[in-house]
ZADO-1210 file (C-alpha; in nm, 4 decimals, padded with zeros to 6 digits):
<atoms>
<atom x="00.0000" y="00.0000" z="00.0000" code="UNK" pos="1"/>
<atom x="00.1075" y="00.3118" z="-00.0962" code="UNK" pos="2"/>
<atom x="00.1542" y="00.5937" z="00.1494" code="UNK" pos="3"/>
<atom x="-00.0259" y="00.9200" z="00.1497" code="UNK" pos="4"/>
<atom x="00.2067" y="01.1078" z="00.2286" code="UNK" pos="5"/>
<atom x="00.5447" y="01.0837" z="00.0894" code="UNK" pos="6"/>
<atom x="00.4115" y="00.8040" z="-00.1676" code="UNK" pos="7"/>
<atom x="00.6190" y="00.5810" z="-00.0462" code="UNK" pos="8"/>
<atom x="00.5670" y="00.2077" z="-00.2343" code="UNK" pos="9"/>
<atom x="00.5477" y="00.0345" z="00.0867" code="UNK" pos="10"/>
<atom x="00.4030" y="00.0136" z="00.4039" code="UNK" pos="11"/>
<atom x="00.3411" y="-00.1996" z="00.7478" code="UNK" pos="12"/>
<atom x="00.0589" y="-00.3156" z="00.9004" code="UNK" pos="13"/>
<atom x="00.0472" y="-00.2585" z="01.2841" code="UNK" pos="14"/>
<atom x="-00.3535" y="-00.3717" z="01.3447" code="UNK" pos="15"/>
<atom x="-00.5971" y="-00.5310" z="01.1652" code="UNK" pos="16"/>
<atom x="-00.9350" y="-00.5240" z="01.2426" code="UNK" pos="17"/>
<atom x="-01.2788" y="-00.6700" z="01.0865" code="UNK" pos="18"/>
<atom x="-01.5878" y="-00.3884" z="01.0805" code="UNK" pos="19"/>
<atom x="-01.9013" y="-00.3553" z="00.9359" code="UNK" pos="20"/>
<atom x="-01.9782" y="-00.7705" z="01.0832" code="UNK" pos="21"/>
<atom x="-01.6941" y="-00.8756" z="00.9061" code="UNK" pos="22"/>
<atom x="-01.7403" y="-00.7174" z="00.5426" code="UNK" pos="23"/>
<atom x="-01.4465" y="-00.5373" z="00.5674" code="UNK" pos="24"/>
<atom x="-01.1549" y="-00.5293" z="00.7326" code="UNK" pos="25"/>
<atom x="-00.9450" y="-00.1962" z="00.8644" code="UNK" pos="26"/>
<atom x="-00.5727" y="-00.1998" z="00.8700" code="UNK" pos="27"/>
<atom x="-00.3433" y="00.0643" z="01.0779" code="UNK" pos="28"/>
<atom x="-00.0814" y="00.1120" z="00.8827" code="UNK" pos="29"/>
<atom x="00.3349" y="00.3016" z="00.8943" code="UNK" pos="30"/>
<atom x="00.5032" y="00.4165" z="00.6461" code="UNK" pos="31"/>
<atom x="00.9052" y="00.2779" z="00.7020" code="UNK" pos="32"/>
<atom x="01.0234" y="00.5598" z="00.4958" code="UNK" pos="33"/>
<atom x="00.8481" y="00.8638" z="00.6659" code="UNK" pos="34"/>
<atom x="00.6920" y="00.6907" z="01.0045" code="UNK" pos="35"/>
<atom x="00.3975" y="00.8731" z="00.9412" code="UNK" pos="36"/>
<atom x="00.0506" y="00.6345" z="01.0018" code="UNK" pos="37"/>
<atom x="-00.2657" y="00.6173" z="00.7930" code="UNK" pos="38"/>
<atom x="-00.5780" y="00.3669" z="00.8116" code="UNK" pos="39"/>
<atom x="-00.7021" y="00.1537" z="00.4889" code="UNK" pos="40"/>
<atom x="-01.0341" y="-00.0094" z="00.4621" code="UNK" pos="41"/>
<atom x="-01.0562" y="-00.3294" z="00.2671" code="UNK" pos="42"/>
<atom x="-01.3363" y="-00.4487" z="00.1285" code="UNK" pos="43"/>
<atom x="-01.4085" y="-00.7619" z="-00.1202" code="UNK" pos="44"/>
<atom x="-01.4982" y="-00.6136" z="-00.4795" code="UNK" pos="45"/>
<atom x="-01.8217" y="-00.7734" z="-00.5952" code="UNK" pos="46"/>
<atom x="-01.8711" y="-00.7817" z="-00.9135" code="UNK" pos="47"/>
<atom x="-02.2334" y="-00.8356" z="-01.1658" code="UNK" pos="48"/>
<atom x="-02.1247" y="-00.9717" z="-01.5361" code="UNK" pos="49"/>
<atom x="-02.3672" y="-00.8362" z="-01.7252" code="UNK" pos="50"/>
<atom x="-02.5967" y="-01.0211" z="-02.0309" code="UNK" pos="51"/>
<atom x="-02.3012" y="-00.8331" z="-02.2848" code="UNK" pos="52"/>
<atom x="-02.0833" y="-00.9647" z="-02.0994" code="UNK" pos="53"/>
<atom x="-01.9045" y="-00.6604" z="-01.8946" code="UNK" pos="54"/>
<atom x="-01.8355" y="-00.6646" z="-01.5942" code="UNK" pos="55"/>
<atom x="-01.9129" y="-00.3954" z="-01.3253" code="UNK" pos="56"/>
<atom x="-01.9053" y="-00.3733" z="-00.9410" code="UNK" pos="57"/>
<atom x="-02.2301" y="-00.4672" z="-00.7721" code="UNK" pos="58"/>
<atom x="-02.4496" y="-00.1376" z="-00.6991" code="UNK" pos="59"/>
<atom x="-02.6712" y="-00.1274" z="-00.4747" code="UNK" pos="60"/>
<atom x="-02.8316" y="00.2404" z="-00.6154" code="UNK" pos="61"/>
<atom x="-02.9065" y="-00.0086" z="-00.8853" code="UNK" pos="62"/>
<atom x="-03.1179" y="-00.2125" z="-00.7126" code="UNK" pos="63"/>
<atom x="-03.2691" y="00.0741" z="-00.5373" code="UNK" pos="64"/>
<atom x="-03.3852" y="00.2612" z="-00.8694" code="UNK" pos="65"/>
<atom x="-03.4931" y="-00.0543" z="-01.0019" code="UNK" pos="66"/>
<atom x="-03.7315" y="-00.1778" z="-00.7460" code="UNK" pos="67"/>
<atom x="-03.8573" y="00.2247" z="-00.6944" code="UNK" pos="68"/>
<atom x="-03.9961" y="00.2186" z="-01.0612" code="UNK" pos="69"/>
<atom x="-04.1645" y="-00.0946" z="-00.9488" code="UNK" pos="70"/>
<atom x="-04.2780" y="00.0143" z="-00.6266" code="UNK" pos="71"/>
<atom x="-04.3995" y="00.4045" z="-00.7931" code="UNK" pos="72"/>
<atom x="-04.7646" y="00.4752" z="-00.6625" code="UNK" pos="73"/>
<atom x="-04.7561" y="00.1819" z="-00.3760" code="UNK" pos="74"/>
<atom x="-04.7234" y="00.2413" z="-00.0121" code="UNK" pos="75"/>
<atom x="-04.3293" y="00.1768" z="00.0022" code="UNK" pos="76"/>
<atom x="-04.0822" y="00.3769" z="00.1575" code="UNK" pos="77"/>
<atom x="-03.6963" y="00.4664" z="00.1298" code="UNK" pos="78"/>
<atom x="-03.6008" y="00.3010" z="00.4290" code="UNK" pos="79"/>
<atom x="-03.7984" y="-00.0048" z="00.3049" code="UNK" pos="80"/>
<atom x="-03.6087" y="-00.0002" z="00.0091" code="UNK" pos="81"/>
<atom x="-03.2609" y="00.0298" z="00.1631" code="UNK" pos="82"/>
<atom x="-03.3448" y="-00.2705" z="00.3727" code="UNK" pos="83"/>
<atom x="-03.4342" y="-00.4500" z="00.0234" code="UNK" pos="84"/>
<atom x="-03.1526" y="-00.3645" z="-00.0857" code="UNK" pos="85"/>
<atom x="-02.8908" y="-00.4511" z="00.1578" code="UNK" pos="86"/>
<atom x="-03.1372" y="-00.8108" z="00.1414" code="UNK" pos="87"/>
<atom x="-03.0106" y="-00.8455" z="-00.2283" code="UNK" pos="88"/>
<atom x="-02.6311" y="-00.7379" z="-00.1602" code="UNK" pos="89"/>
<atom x="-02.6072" y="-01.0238" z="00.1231" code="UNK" pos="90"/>
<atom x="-02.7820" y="-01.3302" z="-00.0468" code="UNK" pos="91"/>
<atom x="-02.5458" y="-01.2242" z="-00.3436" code="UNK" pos="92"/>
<atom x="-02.2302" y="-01.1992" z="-00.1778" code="UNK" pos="93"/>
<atom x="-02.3015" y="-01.5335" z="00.0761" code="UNK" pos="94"/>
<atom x="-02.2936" y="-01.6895" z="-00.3125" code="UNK" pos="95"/>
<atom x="-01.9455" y="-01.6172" z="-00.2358" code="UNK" pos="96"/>
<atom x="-01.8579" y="-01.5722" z="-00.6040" code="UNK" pos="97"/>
<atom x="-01.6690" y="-01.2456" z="-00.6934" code="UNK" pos="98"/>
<atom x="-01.8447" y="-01.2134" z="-01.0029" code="UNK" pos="99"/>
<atom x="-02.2376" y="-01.2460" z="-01.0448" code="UNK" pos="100"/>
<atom x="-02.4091" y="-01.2583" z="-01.3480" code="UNK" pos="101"/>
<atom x="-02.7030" y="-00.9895" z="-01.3686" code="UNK" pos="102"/>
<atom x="-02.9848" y="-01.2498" z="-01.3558" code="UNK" pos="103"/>
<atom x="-02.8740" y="-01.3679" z="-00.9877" code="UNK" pos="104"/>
<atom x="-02.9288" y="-01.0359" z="-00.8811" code="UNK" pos="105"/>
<atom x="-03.2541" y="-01.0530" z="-01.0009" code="UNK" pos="106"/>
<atom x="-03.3723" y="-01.3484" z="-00.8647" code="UNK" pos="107"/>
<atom x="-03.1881" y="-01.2318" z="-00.5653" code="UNK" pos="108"/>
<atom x="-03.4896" y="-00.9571" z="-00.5957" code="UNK" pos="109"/>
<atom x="-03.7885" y="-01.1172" z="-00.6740" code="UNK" pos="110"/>
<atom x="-03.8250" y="-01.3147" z="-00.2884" code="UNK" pos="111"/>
<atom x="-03.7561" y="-00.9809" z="-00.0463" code="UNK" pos="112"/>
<atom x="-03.9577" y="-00.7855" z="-00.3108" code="UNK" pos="113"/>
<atom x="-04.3055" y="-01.0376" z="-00.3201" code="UNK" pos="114"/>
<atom x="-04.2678" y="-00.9674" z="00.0864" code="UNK" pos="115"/>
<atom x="-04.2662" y="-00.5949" z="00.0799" code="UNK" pos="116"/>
<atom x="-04.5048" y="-00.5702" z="-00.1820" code="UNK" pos="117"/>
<atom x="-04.6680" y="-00.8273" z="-00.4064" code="UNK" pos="118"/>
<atom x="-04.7686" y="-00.5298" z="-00.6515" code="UNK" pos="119"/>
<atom x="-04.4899" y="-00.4469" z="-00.6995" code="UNK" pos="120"/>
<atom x="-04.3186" y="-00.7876" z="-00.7511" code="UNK" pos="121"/>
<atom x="-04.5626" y="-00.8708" z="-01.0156" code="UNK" pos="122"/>
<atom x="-04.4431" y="-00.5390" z="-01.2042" code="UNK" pos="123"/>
<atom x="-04.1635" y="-00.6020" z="-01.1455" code="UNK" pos="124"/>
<atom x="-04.1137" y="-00.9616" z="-01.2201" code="UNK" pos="125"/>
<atom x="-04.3381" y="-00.9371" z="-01.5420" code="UNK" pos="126"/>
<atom x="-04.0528" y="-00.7263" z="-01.7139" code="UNK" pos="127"/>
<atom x="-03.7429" y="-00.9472" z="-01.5268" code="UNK" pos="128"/>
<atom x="-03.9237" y="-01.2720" z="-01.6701" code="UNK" pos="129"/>
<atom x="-04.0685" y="-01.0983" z="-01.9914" code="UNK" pos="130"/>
<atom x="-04.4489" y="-01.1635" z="-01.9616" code="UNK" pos="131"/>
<atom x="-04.5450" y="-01.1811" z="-02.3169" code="UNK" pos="132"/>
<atom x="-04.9504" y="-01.2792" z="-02.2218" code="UNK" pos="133"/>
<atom x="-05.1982" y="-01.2373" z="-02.0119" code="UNK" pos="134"/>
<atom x="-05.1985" y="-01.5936" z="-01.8738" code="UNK" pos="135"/>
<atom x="-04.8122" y="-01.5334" z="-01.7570" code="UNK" pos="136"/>
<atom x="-04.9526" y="-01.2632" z="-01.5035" code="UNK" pos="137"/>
<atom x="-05.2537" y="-01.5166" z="-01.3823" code="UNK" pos="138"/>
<atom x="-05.0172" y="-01.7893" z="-01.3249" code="UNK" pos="139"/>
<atom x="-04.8026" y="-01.5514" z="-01.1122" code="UNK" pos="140"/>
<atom x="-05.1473" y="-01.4469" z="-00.9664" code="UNK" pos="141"/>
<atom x="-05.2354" y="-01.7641" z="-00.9045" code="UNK" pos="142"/>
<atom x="-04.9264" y="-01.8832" z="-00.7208" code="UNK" pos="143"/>
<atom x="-04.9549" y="-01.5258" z="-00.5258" code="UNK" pos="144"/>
<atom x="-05.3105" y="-01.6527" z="-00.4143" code="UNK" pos="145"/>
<atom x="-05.1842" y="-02.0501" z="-00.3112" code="UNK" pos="146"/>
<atom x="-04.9165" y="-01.8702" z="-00.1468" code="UNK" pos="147"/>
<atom x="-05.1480" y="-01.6776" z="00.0808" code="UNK" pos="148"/>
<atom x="-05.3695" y="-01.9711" z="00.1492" code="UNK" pos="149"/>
<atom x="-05.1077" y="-02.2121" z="00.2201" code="UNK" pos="150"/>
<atom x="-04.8840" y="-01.9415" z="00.4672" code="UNK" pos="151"/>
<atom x="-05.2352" y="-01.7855" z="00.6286" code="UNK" pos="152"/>
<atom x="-05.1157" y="-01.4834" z="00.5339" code="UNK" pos="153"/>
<atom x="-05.3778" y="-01.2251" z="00.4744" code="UNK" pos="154"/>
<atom x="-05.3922" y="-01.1155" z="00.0894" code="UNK" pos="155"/>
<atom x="-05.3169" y="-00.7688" z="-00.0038" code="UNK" pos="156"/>
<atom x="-05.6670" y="-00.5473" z="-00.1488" code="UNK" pos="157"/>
<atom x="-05.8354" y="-00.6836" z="-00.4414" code="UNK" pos="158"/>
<atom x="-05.6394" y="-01.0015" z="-00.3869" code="UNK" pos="159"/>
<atom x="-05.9663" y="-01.2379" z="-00.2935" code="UNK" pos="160"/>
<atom x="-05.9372" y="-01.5725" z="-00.2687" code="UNK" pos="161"/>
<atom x="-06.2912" y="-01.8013" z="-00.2009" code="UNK" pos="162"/>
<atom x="-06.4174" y="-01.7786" z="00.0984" code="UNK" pos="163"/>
<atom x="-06.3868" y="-02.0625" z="00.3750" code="UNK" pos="164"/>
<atom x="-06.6293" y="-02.3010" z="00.3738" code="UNK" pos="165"/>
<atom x="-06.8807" y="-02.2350" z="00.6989" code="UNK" pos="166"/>
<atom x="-06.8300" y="-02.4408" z="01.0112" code="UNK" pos="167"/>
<atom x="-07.1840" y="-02.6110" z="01.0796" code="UNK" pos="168"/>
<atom x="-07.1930" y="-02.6916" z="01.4558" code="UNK" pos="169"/>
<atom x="-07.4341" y="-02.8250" z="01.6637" code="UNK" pos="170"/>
<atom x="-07.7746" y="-02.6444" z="01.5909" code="UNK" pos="171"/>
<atom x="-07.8957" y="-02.4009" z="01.8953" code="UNK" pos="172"/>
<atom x="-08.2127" y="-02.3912" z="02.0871" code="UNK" pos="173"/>
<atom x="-08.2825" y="-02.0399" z="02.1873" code="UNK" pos="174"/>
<atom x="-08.3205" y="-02.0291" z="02.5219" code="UNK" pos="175"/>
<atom x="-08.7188" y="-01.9378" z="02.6426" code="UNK" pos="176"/>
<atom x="-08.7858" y="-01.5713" z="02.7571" code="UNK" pos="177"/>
<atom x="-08.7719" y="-01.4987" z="03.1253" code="UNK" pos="178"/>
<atom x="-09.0926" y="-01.2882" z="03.2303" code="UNK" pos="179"/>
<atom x="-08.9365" y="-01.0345" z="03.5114" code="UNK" pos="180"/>
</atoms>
């Protein structure tokens, strides 16, 4: 490592430390030449091969603007979409390949995304899987539904699914009126 102040070539490490749970690592540094200290953070380049076949690092504002034009008009907020996000960035770096192609990232989207908003997931995954018909969104639709029947949990608005069949227990006598 270079040094920042003379520019010396060289340089020893004194401490090393992990921050940030272990996704990077900072290193104390001294120069030999000038004896002059300096910190360096270290973190593991991740990079997303795209379909052309370049290469850039992973970028998280990426996700972020991507998932926004999905989520336009529905009740989702920055911080929500941070925490999406940083979602994506870990499930593709525990991969623990340095280079990604762009259709992990993706599908590295589509889970968090259905659980934040399933509007949004089904605009979003109908241009990351191309729909070309109208039957490709009622599939998805139709999973979505299966989904919520299966886990309990409550569909979103407009999202029916057919009501429970009534309980029938045992028929009830009403009781005869009391005169006071």
């Amino acid at each position: 490592m270079r040094c920042p102040f003379c520019h010396n070539p060289d340089s020893r490490v004194i401490d090393s430390r992990e921050a940030d749970e272990g996704a990077t690592t900072r290193r104390r540094r001294s120069c030999p030449a000038c004896g002059r200290r300096f910190t360096t953070v270290e973190e593991a380049v991740l990079a997303v091969v795209k379909r052309s076949g370049v290469s850039e690092p992973f970028n998280r504002a990426k996700v972020v603007a991507g998932v926004r034009r999905a989520c336009q008009g529905r009740p989702v907020d920055e911080d929500q979409l941070q925490q999406l996000a940083q979602q994506v960035e870990d499930a593709v770096r525990a991969s623990g390949v340095a280079e990604v192609p762009s259709n992990e990232v993706g599908l590295a989207i589509l889970q968090p995304l259905r659980e934040l908003d399933e509007v949004a997931y089904l605009r979003f995954a109908s241009v990351y899987r191309a729909f070309s018909s109208v039957e490709d969104f009622e599939k998805e639709i139709t999973e979505l539904r299966a989904r919520h029947h299966r886990g309990g949990t409550p569909p979103l608005p407009g999202m029916q699914i057919e009501p429970a069949p009534r309980r029938r227990g045992p028929a009830r006598t009403p009781s005869p009126a009391r005169d006071g």
